[in-house]
N, C-alpha and C positions, 0 to 999 in steps of 0.2 A: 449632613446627610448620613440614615444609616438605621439602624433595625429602630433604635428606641424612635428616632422622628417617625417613622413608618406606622409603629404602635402609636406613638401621640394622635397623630391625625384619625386612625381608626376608631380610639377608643374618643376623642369629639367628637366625631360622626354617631357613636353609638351614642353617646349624651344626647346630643339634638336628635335624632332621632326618634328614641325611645322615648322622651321627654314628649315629641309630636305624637307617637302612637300612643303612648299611654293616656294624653293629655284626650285624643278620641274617643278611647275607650268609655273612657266618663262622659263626654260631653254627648257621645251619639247615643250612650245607654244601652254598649253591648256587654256580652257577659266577657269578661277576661278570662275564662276556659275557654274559651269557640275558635280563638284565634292566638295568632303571635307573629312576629319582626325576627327572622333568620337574616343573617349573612352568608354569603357564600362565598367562594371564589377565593380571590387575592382578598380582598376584603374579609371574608370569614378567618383568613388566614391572619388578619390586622398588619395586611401588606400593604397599604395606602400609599401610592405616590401622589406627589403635588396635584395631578391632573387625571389620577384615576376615575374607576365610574363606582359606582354604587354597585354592587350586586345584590340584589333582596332577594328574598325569595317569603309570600306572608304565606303561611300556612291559616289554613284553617280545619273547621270539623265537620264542616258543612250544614250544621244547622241554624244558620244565619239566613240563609236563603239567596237568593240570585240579587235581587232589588238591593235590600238591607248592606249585600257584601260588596257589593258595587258604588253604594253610596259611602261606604266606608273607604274602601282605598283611593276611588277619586279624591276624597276631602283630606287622606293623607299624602299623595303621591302630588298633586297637580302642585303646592308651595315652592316642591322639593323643584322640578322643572326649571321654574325663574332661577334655579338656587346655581352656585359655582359647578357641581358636578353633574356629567353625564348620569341617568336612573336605569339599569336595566333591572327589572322587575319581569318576575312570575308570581300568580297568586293562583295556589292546587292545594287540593287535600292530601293523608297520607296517602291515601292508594294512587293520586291521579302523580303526584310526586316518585313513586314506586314505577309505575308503569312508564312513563316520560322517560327516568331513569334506566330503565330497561331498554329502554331504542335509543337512547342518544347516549352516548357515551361523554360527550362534553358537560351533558347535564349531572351525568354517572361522577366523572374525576370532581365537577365543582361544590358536588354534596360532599363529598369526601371532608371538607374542611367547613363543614355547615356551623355555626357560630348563633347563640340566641342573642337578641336585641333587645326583645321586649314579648309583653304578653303571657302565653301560657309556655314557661318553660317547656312542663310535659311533652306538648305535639311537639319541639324542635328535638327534643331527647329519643322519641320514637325514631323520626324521622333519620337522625344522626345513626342512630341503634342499626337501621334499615337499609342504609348507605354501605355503612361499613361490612354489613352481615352480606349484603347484594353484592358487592365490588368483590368478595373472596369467594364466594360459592360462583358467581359468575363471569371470572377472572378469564377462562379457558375460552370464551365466547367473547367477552370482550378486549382480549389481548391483540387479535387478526387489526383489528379497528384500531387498536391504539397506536400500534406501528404502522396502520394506512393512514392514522391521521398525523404522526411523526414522517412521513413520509410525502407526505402532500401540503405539509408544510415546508419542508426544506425544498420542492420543486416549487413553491410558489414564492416562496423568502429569500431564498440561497442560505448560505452555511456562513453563516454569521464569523468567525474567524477569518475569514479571506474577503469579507466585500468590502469595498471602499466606503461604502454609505450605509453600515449593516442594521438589520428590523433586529432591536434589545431583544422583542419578548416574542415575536414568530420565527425569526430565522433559526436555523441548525443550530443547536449548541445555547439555544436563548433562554428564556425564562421560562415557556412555556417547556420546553424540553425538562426542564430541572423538575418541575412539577408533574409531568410524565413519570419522571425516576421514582418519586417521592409515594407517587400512584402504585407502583410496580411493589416498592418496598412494604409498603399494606398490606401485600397477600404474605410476604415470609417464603415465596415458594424457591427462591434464588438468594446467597447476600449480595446486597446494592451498599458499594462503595459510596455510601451518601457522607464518609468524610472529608472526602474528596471533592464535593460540590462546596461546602461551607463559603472558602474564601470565592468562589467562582460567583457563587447567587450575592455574595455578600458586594460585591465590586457593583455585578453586572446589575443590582437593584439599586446602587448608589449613582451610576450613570444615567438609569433611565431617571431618578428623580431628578438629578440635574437637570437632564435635557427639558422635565417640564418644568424646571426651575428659570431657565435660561430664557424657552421658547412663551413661556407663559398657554402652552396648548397641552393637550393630552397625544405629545407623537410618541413615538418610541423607534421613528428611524431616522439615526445620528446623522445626520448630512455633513456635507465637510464640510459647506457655510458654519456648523455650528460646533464642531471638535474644538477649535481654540479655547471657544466659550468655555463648551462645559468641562476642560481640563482644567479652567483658570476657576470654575464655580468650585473644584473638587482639590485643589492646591494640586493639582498633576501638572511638571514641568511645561511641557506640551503638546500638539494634537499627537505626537508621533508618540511620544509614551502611553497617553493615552490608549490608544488605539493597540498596540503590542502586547498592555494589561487585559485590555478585551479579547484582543484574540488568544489570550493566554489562558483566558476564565472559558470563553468558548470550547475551546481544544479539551480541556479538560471534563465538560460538560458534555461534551460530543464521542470523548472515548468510555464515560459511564456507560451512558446509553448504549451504545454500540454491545460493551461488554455485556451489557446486562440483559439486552434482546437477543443476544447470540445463548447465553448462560439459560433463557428461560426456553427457548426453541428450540433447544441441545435437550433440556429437562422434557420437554413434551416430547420429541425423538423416544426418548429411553423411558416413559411409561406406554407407549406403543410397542416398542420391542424390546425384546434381550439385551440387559448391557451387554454389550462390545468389551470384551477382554481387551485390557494396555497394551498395545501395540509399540515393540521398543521400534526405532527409525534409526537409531544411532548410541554411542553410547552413553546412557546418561540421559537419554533423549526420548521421550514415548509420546504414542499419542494417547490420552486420557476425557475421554467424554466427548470427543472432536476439539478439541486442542491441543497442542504442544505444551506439555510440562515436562520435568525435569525430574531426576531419580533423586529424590535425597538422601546424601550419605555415599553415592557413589563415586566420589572421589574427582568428578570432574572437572566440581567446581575452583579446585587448585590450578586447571587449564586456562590461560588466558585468552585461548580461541574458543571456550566449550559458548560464549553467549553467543558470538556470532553462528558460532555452527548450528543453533538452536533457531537463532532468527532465521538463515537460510531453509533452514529444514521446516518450518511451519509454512514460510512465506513460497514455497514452492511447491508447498502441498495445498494450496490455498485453505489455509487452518490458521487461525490465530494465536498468541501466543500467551499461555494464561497470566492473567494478574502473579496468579502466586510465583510462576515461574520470572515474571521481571523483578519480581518483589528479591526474590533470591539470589537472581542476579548483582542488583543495585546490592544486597549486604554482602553480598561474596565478590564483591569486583577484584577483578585482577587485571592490571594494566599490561594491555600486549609490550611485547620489546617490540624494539627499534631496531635496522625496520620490522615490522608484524611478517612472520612467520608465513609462508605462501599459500597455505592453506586460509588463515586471516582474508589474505586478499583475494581468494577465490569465492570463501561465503561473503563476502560484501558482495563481490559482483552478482552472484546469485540470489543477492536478497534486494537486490536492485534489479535485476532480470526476472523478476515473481510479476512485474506488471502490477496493476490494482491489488494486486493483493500483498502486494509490500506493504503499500499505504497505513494498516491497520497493522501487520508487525512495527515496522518504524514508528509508530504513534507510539503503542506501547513502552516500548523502550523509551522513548523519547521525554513520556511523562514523569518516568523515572531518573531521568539526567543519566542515562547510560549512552545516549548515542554523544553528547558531547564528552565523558571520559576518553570516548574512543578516540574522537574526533572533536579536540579543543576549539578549532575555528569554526564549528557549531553553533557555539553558544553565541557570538553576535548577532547573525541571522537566526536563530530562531525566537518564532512568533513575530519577526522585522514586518512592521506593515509596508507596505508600497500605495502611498497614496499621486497615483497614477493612472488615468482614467483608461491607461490600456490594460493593465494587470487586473485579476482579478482575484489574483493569491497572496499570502505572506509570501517575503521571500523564500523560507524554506518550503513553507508547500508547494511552489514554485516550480523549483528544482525537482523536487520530486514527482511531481505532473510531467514535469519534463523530462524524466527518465521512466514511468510510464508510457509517455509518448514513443520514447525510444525504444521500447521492446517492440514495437511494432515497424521498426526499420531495422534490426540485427543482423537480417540476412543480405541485407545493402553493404554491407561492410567488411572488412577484413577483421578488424579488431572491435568489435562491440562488447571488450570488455573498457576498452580506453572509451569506448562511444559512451556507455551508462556511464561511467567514474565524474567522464565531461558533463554529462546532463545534469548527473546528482550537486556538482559543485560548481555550475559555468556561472552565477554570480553571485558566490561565497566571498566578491570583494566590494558587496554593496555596505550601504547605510554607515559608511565613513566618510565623515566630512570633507568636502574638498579634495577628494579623493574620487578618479575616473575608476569606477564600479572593476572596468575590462580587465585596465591595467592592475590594477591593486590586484584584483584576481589571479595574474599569472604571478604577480609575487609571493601569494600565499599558496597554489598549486602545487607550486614543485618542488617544497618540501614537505608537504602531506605527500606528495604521489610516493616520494622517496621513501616516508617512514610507512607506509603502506606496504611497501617493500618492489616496486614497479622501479625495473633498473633506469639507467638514467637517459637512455634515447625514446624510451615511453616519458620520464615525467615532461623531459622538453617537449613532447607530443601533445599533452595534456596541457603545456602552461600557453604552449600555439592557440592549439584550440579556445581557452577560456578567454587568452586575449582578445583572442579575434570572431569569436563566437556571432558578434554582429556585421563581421565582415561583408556576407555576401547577400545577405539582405541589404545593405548600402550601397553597395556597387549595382547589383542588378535592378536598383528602383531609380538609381538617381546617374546613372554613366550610360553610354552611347556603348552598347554590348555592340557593336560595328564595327568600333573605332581599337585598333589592335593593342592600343598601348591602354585600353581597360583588361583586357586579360592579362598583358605584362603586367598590374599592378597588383590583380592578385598572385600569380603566377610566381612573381618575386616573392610574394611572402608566404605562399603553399606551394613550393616547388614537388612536392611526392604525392602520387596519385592517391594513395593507399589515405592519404590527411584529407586531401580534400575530400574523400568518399565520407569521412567520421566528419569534417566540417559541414559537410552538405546537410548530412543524415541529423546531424545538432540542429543546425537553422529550421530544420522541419519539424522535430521536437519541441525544440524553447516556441517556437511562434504557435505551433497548437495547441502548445500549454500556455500559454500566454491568453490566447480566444480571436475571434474572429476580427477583431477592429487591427491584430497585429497581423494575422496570415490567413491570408485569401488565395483563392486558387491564380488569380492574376499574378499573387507576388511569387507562389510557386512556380507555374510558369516562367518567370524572369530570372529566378535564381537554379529552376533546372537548366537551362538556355545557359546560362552563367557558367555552369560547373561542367556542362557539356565542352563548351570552347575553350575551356580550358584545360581539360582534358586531351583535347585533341593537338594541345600545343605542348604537351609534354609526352615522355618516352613511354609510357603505358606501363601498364604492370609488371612486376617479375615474379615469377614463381619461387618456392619456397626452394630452400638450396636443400639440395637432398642427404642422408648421412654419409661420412664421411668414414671410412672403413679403418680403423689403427691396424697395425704389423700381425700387434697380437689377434685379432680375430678375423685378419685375414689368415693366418696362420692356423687358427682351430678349424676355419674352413676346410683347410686342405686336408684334419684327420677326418674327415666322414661322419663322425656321429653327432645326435644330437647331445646338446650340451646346453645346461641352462647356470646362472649364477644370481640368487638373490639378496639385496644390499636393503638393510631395515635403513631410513631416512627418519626424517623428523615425525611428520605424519604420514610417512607414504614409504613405499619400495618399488625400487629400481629393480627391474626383470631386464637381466638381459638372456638373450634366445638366439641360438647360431642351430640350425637344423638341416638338413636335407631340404630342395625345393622338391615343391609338387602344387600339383593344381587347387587349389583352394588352402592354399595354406595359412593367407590372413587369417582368413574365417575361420577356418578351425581354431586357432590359437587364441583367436581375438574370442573365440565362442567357449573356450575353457576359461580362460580368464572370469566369463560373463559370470558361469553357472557355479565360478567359484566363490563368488562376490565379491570380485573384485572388482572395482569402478576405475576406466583406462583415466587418468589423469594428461597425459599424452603420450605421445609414441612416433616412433623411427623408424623406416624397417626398409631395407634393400636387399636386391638381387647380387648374389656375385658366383658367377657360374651354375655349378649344382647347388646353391646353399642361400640359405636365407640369412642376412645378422637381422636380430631387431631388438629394441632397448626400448623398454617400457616403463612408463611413471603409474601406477596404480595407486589408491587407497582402497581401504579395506570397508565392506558392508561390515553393519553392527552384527552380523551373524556369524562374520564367514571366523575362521580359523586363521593363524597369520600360516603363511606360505611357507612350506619347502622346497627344497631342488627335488627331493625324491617322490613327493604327492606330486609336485607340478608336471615331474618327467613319466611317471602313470598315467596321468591323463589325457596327455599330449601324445602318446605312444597309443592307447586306446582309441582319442581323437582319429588320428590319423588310419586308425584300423578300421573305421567306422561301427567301435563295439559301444559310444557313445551316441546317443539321440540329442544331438546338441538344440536340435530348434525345437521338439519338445519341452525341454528344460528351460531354455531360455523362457518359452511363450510363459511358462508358470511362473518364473520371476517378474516376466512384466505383468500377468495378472495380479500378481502380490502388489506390484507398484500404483496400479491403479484401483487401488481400494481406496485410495483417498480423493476427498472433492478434485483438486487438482486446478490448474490455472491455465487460461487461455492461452494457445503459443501458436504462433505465424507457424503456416505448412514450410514443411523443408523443402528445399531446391536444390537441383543440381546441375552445376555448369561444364561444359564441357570444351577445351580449345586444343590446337596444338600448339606445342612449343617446339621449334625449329633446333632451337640452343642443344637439346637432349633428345631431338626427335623422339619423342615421345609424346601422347594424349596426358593431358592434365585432366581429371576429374574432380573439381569443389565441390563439396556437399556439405551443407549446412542444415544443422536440423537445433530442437530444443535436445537435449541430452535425455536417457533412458538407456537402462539396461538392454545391452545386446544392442545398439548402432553400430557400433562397427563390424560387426558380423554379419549385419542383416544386410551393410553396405557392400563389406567384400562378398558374401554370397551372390548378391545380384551382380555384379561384375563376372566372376565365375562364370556363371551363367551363362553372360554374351560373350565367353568363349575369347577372353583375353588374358595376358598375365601383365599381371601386376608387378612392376619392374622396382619399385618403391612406395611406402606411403609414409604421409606425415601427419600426422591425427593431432588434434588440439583441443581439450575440452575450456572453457573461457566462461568461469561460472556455472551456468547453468547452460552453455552452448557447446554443442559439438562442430568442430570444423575438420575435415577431414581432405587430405587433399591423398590422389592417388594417379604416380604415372603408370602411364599402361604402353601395351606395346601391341600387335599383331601377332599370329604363331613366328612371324619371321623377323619380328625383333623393329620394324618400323612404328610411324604412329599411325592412328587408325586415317580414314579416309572422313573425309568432312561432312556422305552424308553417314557415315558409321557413328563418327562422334555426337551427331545431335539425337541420333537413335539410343545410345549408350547413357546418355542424358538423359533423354524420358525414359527411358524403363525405368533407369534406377529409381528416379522422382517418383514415378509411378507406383514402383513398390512402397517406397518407404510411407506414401499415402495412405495406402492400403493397409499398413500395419499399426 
């Protein structure tokens, strides 16, 4: 199997043939000017599989006449009929061939590789001449059509890399796709990584001849009846290699494309308007044409977190991440230390918190072997098929479905940075022999969580979760939720509410990335019912323990002024803040911070008499300047004077933020209870993260005319959690309908902004 058998068979075909038509010519006593035998298609291309069709196409000049030309191709075509191959034939002259080609685009791409047979060379050289000159002056017309018809193939096919039974040459990523690129690369007006395809068409044109080698039919969709087969026709171990080669040639067939439709749609952008000046986002980091590339020469490629920071920062602008930029990558790799740096572990979670549009960062990388440098237990499962009539994914695309899924449950959870880590990796212990997928998984979790840098009552958190990821789908479809010793038996093994919320929030992830034969709303129902009564049988939540005051700053307290002190960190600095209380002082603080670009990383902050302490984790915007005590203590002083217009300033950073496409993110919520323990109201609020949250939060608070006795802010990726106690003017917590009122507003606001 393989290019030269492909040309053998083609250029037979063209013998017998030509040998038939020319052998007419004579007998019927037409003129060999008037007429000719083109190829088209695969065929013109002398891409012949065992069981392909003919593509002809007879040209003529039309002075043969209607009778004469009719008598002629019946007497060549009817033989061919009885014969081993399928005939698709068209018989047009050069204009009606011209015109055709102008409305159909299928007929457009399969001129493209039009091939003489027999006859009058000249008409097929016109016609060839006509093809190519049509396809590049009328590329901008026919491009809408070619990505509708790449598009309405993969809704009618699926995406050949994850089905169990994939179409070689219709599905996403197939044959006809390659031939797509190949189209594109004709006009010159983008470059088409078409070296990139070689080994992928080479494989995936090797399997489809098997399978008519095997089936003796012209199919081209592999059924699992017939994977043994055609890996043993192809000397491939078996079906399960097989099928991992495919989806490997797929994938890479599928991220061409991808690029090169985004690279020509970008190009047609920018002869409509203005190029768009480079937009830096970070350091090192710009956006260039609507993608993320990289500064070269700017030094950052010596950084071991500058790739991840790069994935994050596209993948949350929903921007992709350019070729050249992973290209530079992959040559400048620098291996994070052990564990990776905590900035490391923030942009994974935010490049797995991008939703759908991680999908196409992570590819990237991925076809480059940079996501397994990072992450060595990678490279098993990737491209792993699952041939399993529930799955519809490889296993790593799997996973990944299933931490898309999870972006849409973040605000269900306490920790949805442990939630995504669990989706991305909950069966990174499959496709080992003899080996329970769950268990083996929690054996390789929790020293990834660890060299991740996730201290060591998260990675046991994570290695819970991955074990038992199928846990409550088991119990609630097959045990008596009645019978009280089925809650003891999850209950024993999720004793902390906070697990069970990332366990629940998993099971509804993995099962809708999974598809509908795995989770239905009946199973949902059983397994919310599930995590309910079990809930109810444990001690509930606890709130976050508040700061905890040292000697020394309670002792600054008592001189009266403010005082700030800043500590430069790995990638970040430590603010700490002791000032004078007063009404709105979060906000204000939180709101100089904003306009100085500084991004809260988290934060601490309490009440202690007249005075505020508060300790803050920030990183710095690619803009801002790094901090001093004496800028910080001008601004905060100005703040507080109100000679600053902080939500002015703010609004124009987040307009600067939203100049980019941007990605889908679940509305923020806020909860409101009391806690007895501190008598005080707790306020949660959870939103996707942006400049000015916490300001825009404590302002609304403000507002309803409370003080803020503590807060504990948490950014978790790309998630902000903020928790805030409050008190009444007289130091109690609020009243129960105050608290649900305090609740909506804020939600309310944060809507609206």
């Amino acid at each position: 199997m393989g290019t030269r058998e492909r040309r053998e068979r083609s250029d037979e075909a063209d013998r017998a043939l030509g040998a038939s038509f020319s052998s007419l010519i004579t007998t019927l006593h037409k003129s060999e000017s008037s007429i000719a035998l083109a190829a088209v298609g695969g065929y013109g291309r002398g891409e012949l599989a065992p069981g392909s069709d003919l593509d002809l196409l007879i040209l003529h000049d039309g002075s043969l006449g209607t009778e004469k030309l009719s008598e002629f191709v019946n007497a060549f075509l009817y033989p061919l009929w009885s014969g081993p191959r399928l005939i698709d034939h068209s018989v047009r002259t050069r204009a009606e061939t011209r015109e055709t080609a102008q409305a159909d685009i299928k007929v457009a791409m399969g001129l493209l590789d039009i091939r003489f047979v027999a006859g009058n060379p000249d008409l097929v050289d016109i016609v060839n001449n006509d093809a190519q000159e049509d396809w590049r002056r009328n590329f901008n017309k026919n491009f809408p059509a070619l990505v509708k018809s790449v598009q309405e193939r993969a809704a009618r096919s699926g995406e050949l890399a994850f089905l169990l039974e994939p179409e070689l040459k219709e599905s996403r990523g197939g044959l006809r796709d390659i031939n797509a690129i190949r189209a594109i690369s004709r006009v010159g007006l983008v470059p088409v990584a078409l070296e990139r395809l070689a080994s992928a068409e080479a494989l995936l044109a090797n399997v489809r001849d098997a399978l008519h080698a095997v089936t003796g039919r012209n199919r081209d969709q592999l059924l699992l009846t017939e994977q043994d087969k055609v890996a043993r026709e192809l000397e491939i171990v078996d079906a399960d290699v097989l099928m991992l080669e495919v989806a490997k040639a797929a994938r890479a067939v599928d991220y061409v494309m991808d690029l090169t439709i985004h690279r020509i749609e970008n190009t047609k952008k920018k002869s409509l308007f203005r190029k768009k000046p480079n937009l830096a986002i970070s350091e090192g980091i710009e956006v260039e044409n609507e993608e993320v590339s990289l500064v070269s020469g700017s030094g950052s490629f010596s950084d071991p977190t500058f790739g991840l920071r790069a994935a994050a920062a596209a993948a949350q602008r929903g921007l992709p991440l350019s070729v050249d930029a992973c290209l530079e990558l992959a040559q400048n790799f620098q291996p994070l230390n052990t564990p990776w740096p905590r900035q490391a572990r923030e942009d994974l979670v935010s490049l797995l918190g991008a939703g759908a549009a991680m999908i196409r960062v992570w590819e990237a990388l991925d076809q480059e072997g940079i996501i397994e440098k990072w992450i060595p237990e990678w490279s098993h499962v990737r491209f792993l098929p699952q041939r399993n009539v529930l799955h519809r994914h490889t296993v790593d695309r799997h996973m990944l479905e299933t931490a898309v899924r999870a972006t849409h449950l973040l605000r269900t959870v306490h920790r949805p940075d442990l939630l995504l880590v669990a989706a991305a990796f909950h069966d990174i212990g499959k496709g080992f022999v003899d080996l329970d997928h769950s268990e083996y998984g929690e054996v390789l979790i929790k020293p990834l969580a660890l060299r991740m840098g996730f201290p060591e009552i998260d990675a046991d958190t994570l290695a819970l979760l991955v074990r038992h990821h199928l846990l409550l789908s088991s119990v609630a479809t097959r045990r008596d939720l009645d019978d009280p010793q089925t809650i003891a038996s999850v209950t024993s093994i999720v004793n902390d509410p906070a697990v069970l919320e990332l366990l629940h929030a998993l099971s509804i992830a993995d099962g809708e990335a999974t598809g509908r034969t795995a989770w239905s709303d009946w199973k949902a129902r059983l397994v919310a019912d599930l995590v309910k009564r079990c809930l109810s049988a444990m001690s509930g939540f606890t709130p976050p323990a508040q700061l905890q005051l040292t000697p020394e700053q309670e002792l600054r307290c008592q001189e009266g002024v403010l005082w700030t002190n800043i500590t430069k960190q790995e990638n970040t600095y430590e603010i700490e803040i002791i000032s004078p209380d007063q009404v709105g002082l979060l906000s204000m603080v939180a709101g100089v911070l904003s306009i100085s670009r500084m991004d809260v990383r988290s934060a601490r902050t309490r009440s202690h008499g007249d005075f505020a302490v508060m300790k803050w984790i920030i990183a710095l915007d690619v803009n801002a300047e790094p901090p001093t005590n004496e800028k910080l203590q001008e601004l905060l002083k100005r703040a507080f004077t109100g000679d600053i217009d902080l939500s002015s300033r703010i609004d124009e950073r987040i307009r600067n933020y939203r100049k980019f496409p941007g990605i889908p993110v679940a509305p923020p919520i806020a909860r409101a209870s009391n806690d007895f323990a501190t008598n005080a109201t707790v306020l949660e609020v959870r939103m996707h993260d942006r400049p000015g949250v916490l300001y825009a939060v404590a302002k609304a608070v403000t507002r309803f005319g409370v003080d803020i006795r503590a807060a504990i802010v948490a950014t978790l990726g790309a998630e902000a959690f903020d928790t805030l106690y409050l008190t009444d003017l007289s130091g109690n917590a609020l009243s129960e309908e105050r608290t649900v009122l305090l609740a909506n507003q804020v939600e309310n606001l944060l809507l609206t902004q």
